[in-house]
C-alpha positions in Angstrom: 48.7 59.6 59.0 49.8 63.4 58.2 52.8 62.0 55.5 49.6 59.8 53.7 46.7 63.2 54.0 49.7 64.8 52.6 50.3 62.7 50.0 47.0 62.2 49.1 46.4 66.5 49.0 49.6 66.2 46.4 48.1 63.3 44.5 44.7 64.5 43.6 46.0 68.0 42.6 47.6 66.0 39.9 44.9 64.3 39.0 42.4 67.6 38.8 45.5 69.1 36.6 45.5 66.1 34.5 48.9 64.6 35.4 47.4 61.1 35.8 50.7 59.2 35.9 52.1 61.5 38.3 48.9 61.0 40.5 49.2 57.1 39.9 52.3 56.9 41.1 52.0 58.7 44.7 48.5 57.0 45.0 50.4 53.4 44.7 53.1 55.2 47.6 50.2 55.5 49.6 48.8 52.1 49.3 52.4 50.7 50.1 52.2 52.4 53.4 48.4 51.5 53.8 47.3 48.9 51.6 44.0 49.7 52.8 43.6 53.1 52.2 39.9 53.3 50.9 40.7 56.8 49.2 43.7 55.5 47.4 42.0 52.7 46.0 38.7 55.2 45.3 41.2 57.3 43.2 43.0 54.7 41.7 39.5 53.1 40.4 38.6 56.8 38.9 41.7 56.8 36.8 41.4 53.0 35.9 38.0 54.2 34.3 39.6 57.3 32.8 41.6 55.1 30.7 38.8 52.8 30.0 40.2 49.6 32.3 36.2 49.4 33.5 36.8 46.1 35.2 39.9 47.6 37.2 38.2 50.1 38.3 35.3 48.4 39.6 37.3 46.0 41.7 39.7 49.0 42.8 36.4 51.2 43.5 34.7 48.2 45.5 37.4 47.4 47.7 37.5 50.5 48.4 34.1 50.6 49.5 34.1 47.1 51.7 36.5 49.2 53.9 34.9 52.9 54.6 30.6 52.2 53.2 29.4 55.6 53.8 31.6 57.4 50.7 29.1 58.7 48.2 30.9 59.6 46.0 33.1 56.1 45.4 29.4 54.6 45.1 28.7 57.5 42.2 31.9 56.3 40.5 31.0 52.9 40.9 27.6 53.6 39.6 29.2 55.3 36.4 31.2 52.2 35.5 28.8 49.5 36.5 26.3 51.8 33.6 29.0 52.0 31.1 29.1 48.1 31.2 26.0 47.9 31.1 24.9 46.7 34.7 22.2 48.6 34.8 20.8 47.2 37.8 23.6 47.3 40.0 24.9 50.8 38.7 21.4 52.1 40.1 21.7 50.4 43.2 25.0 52.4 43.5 23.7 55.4 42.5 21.1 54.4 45.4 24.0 54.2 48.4 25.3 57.5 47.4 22.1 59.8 47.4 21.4 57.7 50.6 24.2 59.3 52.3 23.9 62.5 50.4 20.4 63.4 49.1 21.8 67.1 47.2 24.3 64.7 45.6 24.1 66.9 42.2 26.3 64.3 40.2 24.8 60.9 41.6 20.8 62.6 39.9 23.0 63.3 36.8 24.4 59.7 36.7 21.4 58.3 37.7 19.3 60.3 35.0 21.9 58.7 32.3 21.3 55.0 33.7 17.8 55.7 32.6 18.6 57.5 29.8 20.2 54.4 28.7 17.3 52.1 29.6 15.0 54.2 27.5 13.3 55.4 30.2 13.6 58.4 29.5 10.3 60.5 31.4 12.4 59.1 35.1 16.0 60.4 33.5 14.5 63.9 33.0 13.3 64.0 36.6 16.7 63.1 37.5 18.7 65.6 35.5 16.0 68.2 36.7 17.0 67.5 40.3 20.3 67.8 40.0 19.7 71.5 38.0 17.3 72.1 41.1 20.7 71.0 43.3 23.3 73.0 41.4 22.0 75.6 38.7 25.1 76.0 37.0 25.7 72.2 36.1 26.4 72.3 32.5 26.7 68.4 32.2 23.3 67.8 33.6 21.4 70.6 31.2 22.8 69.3 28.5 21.6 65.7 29.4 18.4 66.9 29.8 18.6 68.3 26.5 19.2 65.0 25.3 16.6 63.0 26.9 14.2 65.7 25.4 15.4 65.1 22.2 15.5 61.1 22.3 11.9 61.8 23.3 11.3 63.9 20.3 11.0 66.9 22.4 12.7 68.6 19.5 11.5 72.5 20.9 12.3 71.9 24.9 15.7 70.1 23.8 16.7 73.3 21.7 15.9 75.5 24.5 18.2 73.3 26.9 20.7 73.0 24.7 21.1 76.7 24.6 20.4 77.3 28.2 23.7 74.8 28.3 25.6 77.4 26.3 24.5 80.1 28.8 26.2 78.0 31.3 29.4 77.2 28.9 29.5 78.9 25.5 32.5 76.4 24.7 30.7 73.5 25.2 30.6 72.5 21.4 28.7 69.3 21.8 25.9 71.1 22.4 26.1 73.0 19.4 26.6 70.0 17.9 23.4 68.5 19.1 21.6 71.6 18.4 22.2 71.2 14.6 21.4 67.8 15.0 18.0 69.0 16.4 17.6 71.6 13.4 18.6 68.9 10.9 15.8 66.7 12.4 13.8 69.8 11.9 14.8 70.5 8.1 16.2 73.8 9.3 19.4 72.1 7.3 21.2 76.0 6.5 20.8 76.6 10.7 22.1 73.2 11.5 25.4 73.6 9.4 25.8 76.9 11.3 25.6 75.3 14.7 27.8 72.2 13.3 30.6 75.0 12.4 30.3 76.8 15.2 31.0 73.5 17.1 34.1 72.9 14.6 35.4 76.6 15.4 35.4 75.7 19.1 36.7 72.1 18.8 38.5 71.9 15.2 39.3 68.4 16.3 35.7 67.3 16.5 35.2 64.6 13.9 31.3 64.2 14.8 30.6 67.2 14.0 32.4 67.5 10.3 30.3 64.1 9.7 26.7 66.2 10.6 28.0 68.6 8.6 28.6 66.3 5.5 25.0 64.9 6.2 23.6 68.6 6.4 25.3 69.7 3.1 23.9 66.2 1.7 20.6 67.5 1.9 21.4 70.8 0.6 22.5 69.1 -2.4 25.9 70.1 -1.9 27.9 67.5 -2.5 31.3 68.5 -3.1 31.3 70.1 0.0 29.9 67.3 1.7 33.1 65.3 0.7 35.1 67.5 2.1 33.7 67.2 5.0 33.5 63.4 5.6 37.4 63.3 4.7 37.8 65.7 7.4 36.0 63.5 9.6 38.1 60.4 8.9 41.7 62.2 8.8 40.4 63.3 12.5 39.6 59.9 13.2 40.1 57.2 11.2 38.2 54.4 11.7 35.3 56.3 12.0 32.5 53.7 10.8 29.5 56.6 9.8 31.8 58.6 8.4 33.0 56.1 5.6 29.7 55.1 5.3 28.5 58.9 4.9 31.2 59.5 2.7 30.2 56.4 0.1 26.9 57.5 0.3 27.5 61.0 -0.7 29.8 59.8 -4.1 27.4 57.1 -5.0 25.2 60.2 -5.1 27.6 61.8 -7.2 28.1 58.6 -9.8 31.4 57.6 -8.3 30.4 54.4 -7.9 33.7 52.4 -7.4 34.9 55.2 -4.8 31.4 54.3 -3.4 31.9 50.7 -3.3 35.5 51.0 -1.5 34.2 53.5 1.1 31.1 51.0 2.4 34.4 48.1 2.1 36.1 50.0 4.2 33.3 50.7 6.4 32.5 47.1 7.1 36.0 46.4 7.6 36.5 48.4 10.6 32.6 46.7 11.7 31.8 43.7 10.1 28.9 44.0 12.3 27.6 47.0 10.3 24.4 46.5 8.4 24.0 49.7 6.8 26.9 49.1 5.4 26.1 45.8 4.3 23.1 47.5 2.9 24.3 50.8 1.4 27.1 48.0 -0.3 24.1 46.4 -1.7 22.8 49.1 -3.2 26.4 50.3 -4.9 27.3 46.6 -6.4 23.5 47.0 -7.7 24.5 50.1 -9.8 27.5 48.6 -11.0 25.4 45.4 -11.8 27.1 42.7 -9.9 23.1 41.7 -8.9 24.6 38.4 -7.6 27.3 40.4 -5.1 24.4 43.1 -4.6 21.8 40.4 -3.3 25.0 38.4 -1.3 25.3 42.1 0.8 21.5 42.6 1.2 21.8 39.1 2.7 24.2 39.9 4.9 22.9 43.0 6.1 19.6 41.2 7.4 21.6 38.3 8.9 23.4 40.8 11.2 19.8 42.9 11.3 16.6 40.9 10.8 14.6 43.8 11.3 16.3 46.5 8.9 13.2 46.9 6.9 15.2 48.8 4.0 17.5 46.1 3.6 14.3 43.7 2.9 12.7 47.0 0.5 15.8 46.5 -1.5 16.6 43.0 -1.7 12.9 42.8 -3.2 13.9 45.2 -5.7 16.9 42.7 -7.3 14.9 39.6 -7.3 12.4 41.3 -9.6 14.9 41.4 -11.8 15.0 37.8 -12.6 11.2 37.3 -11.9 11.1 36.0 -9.1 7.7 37.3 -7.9 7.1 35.7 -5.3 10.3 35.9 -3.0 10.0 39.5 -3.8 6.6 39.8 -2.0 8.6 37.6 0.7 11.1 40.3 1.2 8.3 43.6 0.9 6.2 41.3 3.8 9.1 41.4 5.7 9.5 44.6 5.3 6.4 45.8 5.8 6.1 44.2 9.1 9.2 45.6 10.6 7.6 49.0 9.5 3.8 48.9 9.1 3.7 52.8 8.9 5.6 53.1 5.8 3.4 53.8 2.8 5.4 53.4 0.2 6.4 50.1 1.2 2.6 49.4 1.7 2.4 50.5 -2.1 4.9 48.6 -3.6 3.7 45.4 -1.5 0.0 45.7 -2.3 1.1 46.4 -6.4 3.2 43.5 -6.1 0.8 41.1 -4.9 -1.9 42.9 -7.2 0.4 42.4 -10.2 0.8 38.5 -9.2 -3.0 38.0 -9.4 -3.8 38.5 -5.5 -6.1 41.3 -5.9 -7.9 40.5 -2.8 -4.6 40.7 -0.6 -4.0 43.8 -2.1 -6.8 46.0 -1.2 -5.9 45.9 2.6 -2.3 47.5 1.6 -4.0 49.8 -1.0 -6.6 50.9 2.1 -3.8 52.1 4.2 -1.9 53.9 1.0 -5.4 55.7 0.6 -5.2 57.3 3.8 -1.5 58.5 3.4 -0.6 61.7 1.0 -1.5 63.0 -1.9 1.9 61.6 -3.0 1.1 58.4 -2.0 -2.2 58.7 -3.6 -0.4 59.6 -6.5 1.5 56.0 -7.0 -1.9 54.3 -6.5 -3.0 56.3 -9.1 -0.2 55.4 -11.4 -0.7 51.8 -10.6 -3.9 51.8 -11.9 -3.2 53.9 -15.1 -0.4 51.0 -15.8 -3.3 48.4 -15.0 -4.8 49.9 -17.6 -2.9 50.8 -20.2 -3.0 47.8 -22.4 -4.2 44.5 -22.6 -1.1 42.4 -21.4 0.7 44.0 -18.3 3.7 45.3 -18.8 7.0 43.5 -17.0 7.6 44.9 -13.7 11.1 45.2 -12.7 13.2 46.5 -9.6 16.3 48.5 -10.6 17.3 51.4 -12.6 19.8 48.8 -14.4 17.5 46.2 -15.7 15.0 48.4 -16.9 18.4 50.1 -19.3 19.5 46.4 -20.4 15.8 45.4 -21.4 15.3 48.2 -23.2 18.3 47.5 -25.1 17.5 43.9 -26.0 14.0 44.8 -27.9 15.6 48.0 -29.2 16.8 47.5 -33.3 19.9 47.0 -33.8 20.9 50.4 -35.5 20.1 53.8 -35.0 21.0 56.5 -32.8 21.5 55.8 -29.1 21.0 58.6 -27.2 20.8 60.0 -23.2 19.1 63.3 -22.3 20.0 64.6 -19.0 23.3 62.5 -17.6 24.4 64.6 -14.7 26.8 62.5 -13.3 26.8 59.5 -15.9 25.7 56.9 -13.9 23.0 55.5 -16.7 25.0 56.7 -19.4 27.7 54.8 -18.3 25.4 52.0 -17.8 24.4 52.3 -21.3 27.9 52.3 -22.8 28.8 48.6 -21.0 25.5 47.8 -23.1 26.0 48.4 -26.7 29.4 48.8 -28.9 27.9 51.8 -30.9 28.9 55.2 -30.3 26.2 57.0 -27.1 25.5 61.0 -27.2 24.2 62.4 -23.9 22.9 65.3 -23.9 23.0 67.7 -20.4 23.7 71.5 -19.8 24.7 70.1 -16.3 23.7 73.4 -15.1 20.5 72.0 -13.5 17.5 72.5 -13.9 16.4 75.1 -16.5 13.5 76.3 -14.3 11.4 74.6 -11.0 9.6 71.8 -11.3 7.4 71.5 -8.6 9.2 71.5 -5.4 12.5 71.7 -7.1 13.8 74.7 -7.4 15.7 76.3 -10.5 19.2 74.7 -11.1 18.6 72.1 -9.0 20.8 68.7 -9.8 23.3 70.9 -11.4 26.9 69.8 -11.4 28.0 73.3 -11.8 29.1 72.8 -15.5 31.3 69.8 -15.0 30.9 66.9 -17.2 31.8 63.6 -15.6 34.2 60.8 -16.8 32.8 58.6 -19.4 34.0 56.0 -21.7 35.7 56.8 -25.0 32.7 55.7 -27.0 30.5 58.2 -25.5 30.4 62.2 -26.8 28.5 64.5 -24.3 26.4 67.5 -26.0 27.1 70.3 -23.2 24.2 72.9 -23.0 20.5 73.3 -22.9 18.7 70.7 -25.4 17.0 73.7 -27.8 20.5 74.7 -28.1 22.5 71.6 -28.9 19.5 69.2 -30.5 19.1 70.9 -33.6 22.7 70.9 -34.9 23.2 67.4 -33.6 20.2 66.5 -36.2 21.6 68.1 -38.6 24.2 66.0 -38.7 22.9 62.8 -37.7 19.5 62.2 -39.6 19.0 58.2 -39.0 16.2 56.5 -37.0 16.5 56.9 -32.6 17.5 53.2 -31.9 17.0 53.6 -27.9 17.1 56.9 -26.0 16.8 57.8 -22.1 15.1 60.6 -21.5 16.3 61.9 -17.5 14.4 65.5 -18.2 12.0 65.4 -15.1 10.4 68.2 -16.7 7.6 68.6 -18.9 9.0 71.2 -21.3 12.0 69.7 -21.4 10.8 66.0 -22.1 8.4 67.6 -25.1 11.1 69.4 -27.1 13.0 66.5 -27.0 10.5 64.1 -28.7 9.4 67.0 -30.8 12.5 68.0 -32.0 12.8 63.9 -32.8 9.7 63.4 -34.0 11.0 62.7 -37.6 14.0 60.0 -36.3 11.5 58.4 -33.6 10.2 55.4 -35.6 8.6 52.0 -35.7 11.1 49.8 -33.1 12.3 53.2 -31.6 12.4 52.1 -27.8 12.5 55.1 -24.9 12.8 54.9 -21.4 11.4 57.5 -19.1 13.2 58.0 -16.1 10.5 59.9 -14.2 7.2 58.5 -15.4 5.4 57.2 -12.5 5.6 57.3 -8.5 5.7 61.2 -7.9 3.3 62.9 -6.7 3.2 65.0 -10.0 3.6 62.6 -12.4 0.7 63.2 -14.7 2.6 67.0 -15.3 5.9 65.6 -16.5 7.4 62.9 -18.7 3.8 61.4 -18.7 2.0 64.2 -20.1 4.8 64.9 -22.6 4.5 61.6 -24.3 1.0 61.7 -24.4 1.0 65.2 -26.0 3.8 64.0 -28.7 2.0 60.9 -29.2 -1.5 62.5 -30.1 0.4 65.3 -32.2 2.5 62.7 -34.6 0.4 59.7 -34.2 2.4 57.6 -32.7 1.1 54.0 -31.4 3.6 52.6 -28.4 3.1 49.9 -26.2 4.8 49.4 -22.1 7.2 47.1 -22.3 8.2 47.2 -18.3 8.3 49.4 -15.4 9.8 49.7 -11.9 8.4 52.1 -9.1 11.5 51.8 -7.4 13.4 53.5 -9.9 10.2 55.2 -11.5 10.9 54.2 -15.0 9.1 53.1 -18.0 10.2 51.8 -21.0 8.1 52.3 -24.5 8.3 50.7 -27.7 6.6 52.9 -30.8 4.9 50.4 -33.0 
């Protein structure tokens, strides 16, 4: 009995150091001696779960416990595989035994607090990791636990403070800084959370989930490059790293790299062909691109794997506008609104929808709810009804950015100057190009914004002075449109044929169509990028038009509009 003790003492020193195989080995020794050893097969279940043989372990932990019942902590084990499979009922029942036989068993509250954690229950895991703190002050696991059930429970000021009373305990314990900028983020505190997501980096520099909440961070700070970066950091780390591929095609469809887009949400649902957002952010890319067919083929998918992914149903509606197919697209908006009832601006789009299609009546409950939302949303109900009313004949309501280019096109005469002003990335001006065979100026300083407009900030959407790849039959007019207009007009004195005008602002918007005013003719078609659906859109593109209009008396008519992309399209008659 002394040679297996021994053996045993020998064995688990290994195993606390880490020397699993070594520990293995003289664990098996001791089971040759004493096949029923219950703390030889207890051990040897621990390390079957360390290297993720759950079933193993189970069976190993079990038989262990048909020969000595009254070890707690083989039934706290037990309990932490049973919940990792997912046997949530038996893993409590475990969990059960061993605070039966040891009530200030800190670790069985902890595991128990993540059982419930993982049913949702999430008021009865808190109690649970606040029993084991009351146990044992100093246990960093169950803190930070807590700090997560807080935060799953929105508890987004009590999970901050746990998470750094969990660094009190352990300032190297990066996942909590992690989670910490993942509560910031939340928050819109995106400046702090990058901090806390480096700081987690300079502790772990192998931690992959944290340079992917950093790429999402610098996302919304409109840093893109840098958000790059940092999602290719995250997959060299780990490579099959599903979000991250999926963050990273989201960030360069952003950008206007649409076929590095298209192959990062490929390889996304390669490594999970169960992945609907990546079905769905796939969708979205093969829209831009204008395979509509292949676009509408991923949407499909994405709800087959996800019935309920409301966005995936808001943007399948958007494509089958595009041919006219009304009704289906109210299909797919009903579907999406009943998956989520509180979003307004799928209450909007539904109720304009069904208002556009004659169903006025229908209508007027989803216009109700939009009422009571934002002045934002107030503001696309107001837009609706100044399209309602704009002319006689409604115009054509399409979905994407695309269609609303290409229709333009086809009512646009056949000469003239085709021109782009503000192209950022190229992604419509690139659009354009596949459109016509003519030569396409664009016109950008692509240093942003020249000054706020509204909520945006100067400089915003700038690309730091880097012009983006387009095709040979495009010429890109770099610097701010007073500067560049006036000689291009000089030199190119026929009729506007089709322009898009991407200005956002006011002042920007007006001295283009003033400086045009002269070239801006009978047949001249324009599309406005940023004409309806914000909340300020009587103060932009809108009021520029109507100010131009008055001032050279100029008659246009709407030939079509989207809300989801925000666009009109005019024709001067």
């Amino acid at each position: 009995m002394f040679y297996i003790q021994q053996n045993l003492d020998i064995a688990m020193q290994h195993h606390v150091a880490g020397r699993f195989a070594a520990a293995e080995t003289i664990y098996q020794q001791v089971l040759q001696t004493d096949a029923n050893q219950p703390v030889a097969l207890h051990l040897l279940g621990v390390l079957a779960h360390q290297a993720g043989n759950r079933e193993i372990a189970v069976d190993l932990i079990k038989k262990a416990l048909a020969i000595d019942p009254d070890m707690a902590e083989a039934y706290n084990n037990l309990g932490n595989v049973l919940n990792e499979l997912g046997q949530f009922d038996e893993a409590e029942a475990s969990y059960n035994q061993a605070l039966t036989r040891n009530f200030d068993f800190s670790e069985a509250h902890n595991g128990l607090g993540n059982l419930f954690k993982n049913r949702g229950q999430f008021d009865e895991a808190i109690i649970c990791y606040q029993k084991a703190l009351a146990i044992n002050p100093d246990y960093t696991e169950a803190c930070y636990n807590l700090g997560n059930a807080f935060q799953f429970q929105g508890k987004l000021d009590e999970a901050l403070d746990t998470y750094h009373k969990t660094l009190a305990r352990n300032p190297g314990f990066s996942q909590a800084y992690n989670n910490i900028g993942n509560v910031l983020k939340e928050l819109g505190q995106n400046e702090e959370a990058l901090t806390s997501y480096h700081q987690a980096i300079e502790i772990n520099p192998k931690f992959s989930e944290a340079y992917n909440n950093a790429g999402a961070a610098l996302m919304s700070l409109a840093r893109l490059d840098e958000a790059v970066v940092s999602f290719h950091r995250a997959i060299s780390i780990e490579p099959e790293f599903v979000k991250a591929h999926n963050n990273l095609g989201v960030s360069l469809r952003e950008q206007g790299k649409i076929n590095e887009a298209v192959e990062c949400f490929r390889q996304a649902v390669a490594i999970n062909p169960g992945y609907a957002e990546g079905y769905n952010n796939l969708g979205l890319a093969c829209g831009d691109l204008g395979d509509l067919d292949e676009a509408i083929a991923h949407f499909g998918k994405s709800l087959e794997l996800e019935p309920e992914l409301a966005v995936a149903h808001y943007n399948l509606h958007a494509l089958l506008l595009d041919p006219g197919e009304i009704r289906a697209s109210i299909r797919s908006m009903e579907s999406a609104v009943k998956f989520m009832p509180d979003n307004k601006i799928y209450r909007f789009n539904l109720g304009m929808l069904l208002d556009y299609d004659g169903n006025e009546q229908a209508a007027t409950g989803h216009f109700d709810v939009v009422e009571s939302g934002t002045q934002a949303d107030r503001a696309r109900l107001d837009a609706w009804q100044y399209i309602k009313s704009a002319q006689e004949k409604l115009p054509e309501v399409l979905g994407s950015s695309l269609e609303t280019l290409r229709r333009a096109l086809d009512v646009a005469p056949g000469d003239g100057l085709v021109l782009e002003f503000g192209v950022r990335f190229g992604t419509s001006i690139r659009q354009i190009a596949a459109l016509v065979e003519c030569e396409v100026h664009g016109f950008d300083s692509f240093e942003g914004l020249p000054e706020a407009w509204h909520s945006e900030p100067e400089g915003s959407y700038t690309t730091k002075g880097v012009l983006p790849a387009v095709p040979d039959h495009v010429t890109l007019h770099h610097g701010w449109f007073e500067e560049t207009l006036p000689g291009f007009i000089e030199r190119h004195s026929e009729p506007v044929r089709f322009m898009n005008i991407d200005c956002d602002l006011y002042s920007s918007t007006k001295t283009v169509l003033s400086l045009l005013a002269k070239q801006i003719v009978p047949g001249t078609v324009i599309v406005f990028d940023e004409y309806i659906g914000n909340e300020k859109w009587r103060e932009d593109e809108f009021k520029a038009l109507q100010e131009t209009a008055r001032e050279f008396g100029w008659r246009y008519e709407y030939l079509c509009f989207s809300f989801m992309s925000k666009q009109v399209a005019i024709r001067i008659i």
